[in-house]
N, C-alpha and C positions, 0 to 999 in steps of 0.2 A: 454344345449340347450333344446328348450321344444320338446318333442318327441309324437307321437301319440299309445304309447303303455303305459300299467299301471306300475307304480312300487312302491316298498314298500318302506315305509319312511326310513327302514335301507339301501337300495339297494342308494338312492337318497341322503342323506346329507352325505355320502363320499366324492362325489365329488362336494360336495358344491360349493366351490371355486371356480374350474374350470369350472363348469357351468354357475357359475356368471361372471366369466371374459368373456365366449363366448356370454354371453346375452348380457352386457355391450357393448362389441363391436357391435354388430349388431345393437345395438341400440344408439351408435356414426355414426355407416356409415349413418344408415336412415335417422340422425339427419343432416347430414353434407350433403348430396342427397338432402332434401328438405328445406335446410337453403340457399342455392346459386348456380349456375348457373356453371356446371362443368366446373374446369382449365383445361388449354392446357395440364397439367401433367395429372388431373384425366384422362381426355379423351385417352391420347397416353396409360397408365397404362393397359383401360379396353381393348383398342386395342390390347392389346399383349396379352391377354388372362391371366391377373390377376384378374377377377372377376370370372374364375373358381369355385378355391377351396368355395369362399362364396356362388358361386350357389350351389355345391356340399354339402355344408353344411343345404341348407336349403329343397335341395330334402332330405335328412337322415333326415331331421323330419316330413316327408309325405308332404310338400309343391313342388311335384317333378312338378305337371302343372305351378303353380306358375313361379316358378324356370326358366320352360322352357321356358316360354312367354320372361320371361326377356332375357335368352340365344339368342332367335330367334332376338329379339329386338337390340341387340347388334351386332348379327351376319349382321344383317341389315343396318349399319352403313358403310358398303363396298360399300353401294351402293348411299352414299349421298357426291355429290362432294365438297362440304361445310359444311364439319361438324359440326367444333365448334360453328360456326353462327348460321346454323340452328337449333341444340342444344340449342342453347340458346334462338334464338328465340322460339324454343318450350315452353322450361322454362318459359319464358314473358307471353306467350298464356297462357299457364294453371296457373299459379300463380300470375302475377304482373297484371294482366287486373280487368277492374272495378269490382266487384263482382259478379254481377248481369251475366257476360258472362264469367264468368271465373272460377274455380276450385280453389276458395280462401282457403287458407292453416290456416285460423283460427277458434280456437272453436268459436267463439260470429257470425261468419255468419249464423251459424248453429244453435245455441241455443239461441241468446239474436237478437235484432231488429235492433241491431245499433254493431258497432263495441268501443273497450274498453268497451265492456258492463262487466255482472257479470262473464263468463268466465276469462275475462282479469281479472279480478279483484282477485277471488279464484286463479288463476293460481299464480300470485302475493306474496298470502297469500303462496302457495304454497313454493315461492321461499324464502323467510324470514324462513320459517320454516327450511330449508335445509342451510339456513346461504349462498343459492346462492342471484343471480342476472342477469339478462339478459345482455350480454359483449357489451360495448358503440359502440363498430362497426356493429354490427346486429342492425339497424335502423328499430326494429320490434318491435309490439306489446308481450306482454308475452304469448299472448294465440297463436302466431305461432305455426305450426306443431313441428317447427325443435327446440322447446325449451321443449314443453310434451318431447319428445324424448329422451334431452339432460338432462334433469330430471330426465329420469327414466335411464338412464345410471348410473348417481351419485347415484339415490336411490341405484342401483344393489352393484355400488361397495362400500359403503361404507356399506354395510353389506356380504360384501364377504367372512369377518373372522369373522362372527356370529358363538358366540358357536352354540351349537348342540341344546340345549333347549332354543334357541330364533330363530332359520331358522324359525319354523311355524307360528312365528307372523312378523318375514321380510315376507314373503310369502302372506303371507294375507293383507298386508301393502301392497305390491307391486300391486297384482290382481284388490284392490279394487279402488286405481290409474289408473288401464287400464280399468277398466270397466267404473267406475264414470267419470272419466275423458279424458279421449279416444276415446273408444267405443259410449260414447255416441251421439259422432257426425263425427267417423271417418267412418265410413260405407257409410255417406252421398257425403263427401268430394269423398270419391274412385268412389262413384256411379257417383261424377262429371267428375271426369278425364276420366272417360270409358266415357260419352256421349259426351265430346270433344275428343275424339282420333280420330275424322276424320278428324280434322282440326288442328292435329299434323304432321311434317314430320315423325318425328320418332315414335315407341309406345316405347319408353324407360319410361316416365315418367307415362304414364298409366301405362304400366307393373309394376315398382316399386310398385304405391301406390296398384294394388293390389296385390301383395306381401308382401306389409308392411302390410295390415288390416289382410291377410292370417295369418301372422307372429303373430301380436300382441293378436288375436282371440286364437290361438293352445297358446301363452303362457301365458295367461289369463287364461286357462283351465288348462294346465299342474299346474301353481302354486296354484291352487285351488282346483287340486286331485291329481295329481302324489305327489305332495314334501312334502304334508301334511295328507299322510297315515301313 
């Protein structure tokens, strides 16, 4: 997982693998978070205090405010007599509403004039090149949030059992994915969901996206100096 302390490229491709599967995961949850509208099971799950250990997880990589926003957020859920509804209606407010008022989850709102523009398009080229494809029941554009995500999941694991003298160029593949492709309009997106969090019940889904930009930011840096000393 990316961490906020330096390490040496010997100290770091030991544990190659296992850092790739913890990446990977994180980066199925965030995918599956902002792909739909949480089930009656995710909901009961976080109830019981199973999003613990992930918060635990992301405070140990210096995301410990982050983390906590989301803890408070969840904790907060004791106090909404309607939850799943309301959840979801959040969900609707920040992602399913026209663009224009709403916290749209695609790169092309952000970078191109029109929607399926050149985002969707590279995103696209993207997915041919990985031999994927966006799954027929996600009725979404390529350039959604919850496919970058689901992208760089696949990227992760399938270079999981990279020898030793090819980690530094999965690494550098990976970074220039989240910067190029991410970064360059996920800053914007997160600055949208914080300016509608007043007109959220919950902040579960503000809290998320900034967590997730928190998240994506530390391992965009970690794989671009820790793994490649």
């Amino acid at each position: 997982m990316p961490s906020s302390s330096r390490s040496t490229h010997e100290e770091v491709t030991p544990d190659w693998a296992a850092i790739s599967r913890s990446r990977a995961d994180l980066y199925a949850w965030f995918s599956s978070l902002f792909a739909i509208e949480l089930s009656d099971d995710a909901v009961a799950a976080y109830r019981q205090g199973q999003a613990e250990p992930l918060l635990a997880a992301f405070a140990a990589m210096g995301l410990e405010a982050e983390a906590q926003r989301l803890s408070q957020a969840l904790q907060g859920w004791a106090a909404l007599p309607h939850l799943r509804v309301e959840l979801a209606a959040d969900f609707a407010r920040l992602f399913l509403y026209d663009a224009r008022t709403a916290a749209a989850p695609y790169a092309s709102a952000y970078l191109d004039s029109q929607f399926f523009g050149e985002p969707h398009r590279q995103m696209q080229a993207f997915l041919r090149s990985g031999g994927l494809q966006v799954h027929a029941d996600f009725k979404e554009p390529a350039d959604h949030l919850a496919v970058f995500l689901a992208f760089m999941e696949d990227n992760i694991r399938k270079a999981e059992h990279a020898a030793p003298e090819e980690r530094p160029q999965a690494a550098h593949i990976q970074a220039d994915f989240l910067k190029e492709a991410l970064l360059s309009w996920l800053p914007q997106f997160e600055a949208r969901c914080q300016s509608l969090k007043g007109e959220t019940v919950s902040d579960f889904y503000p809290a998320a996206a900034a967590l997730l930009l928190a998240f994506i930011q530390a391992d965009a840096e970690t794989l671009t100096t820790d793994s490649l000393e």
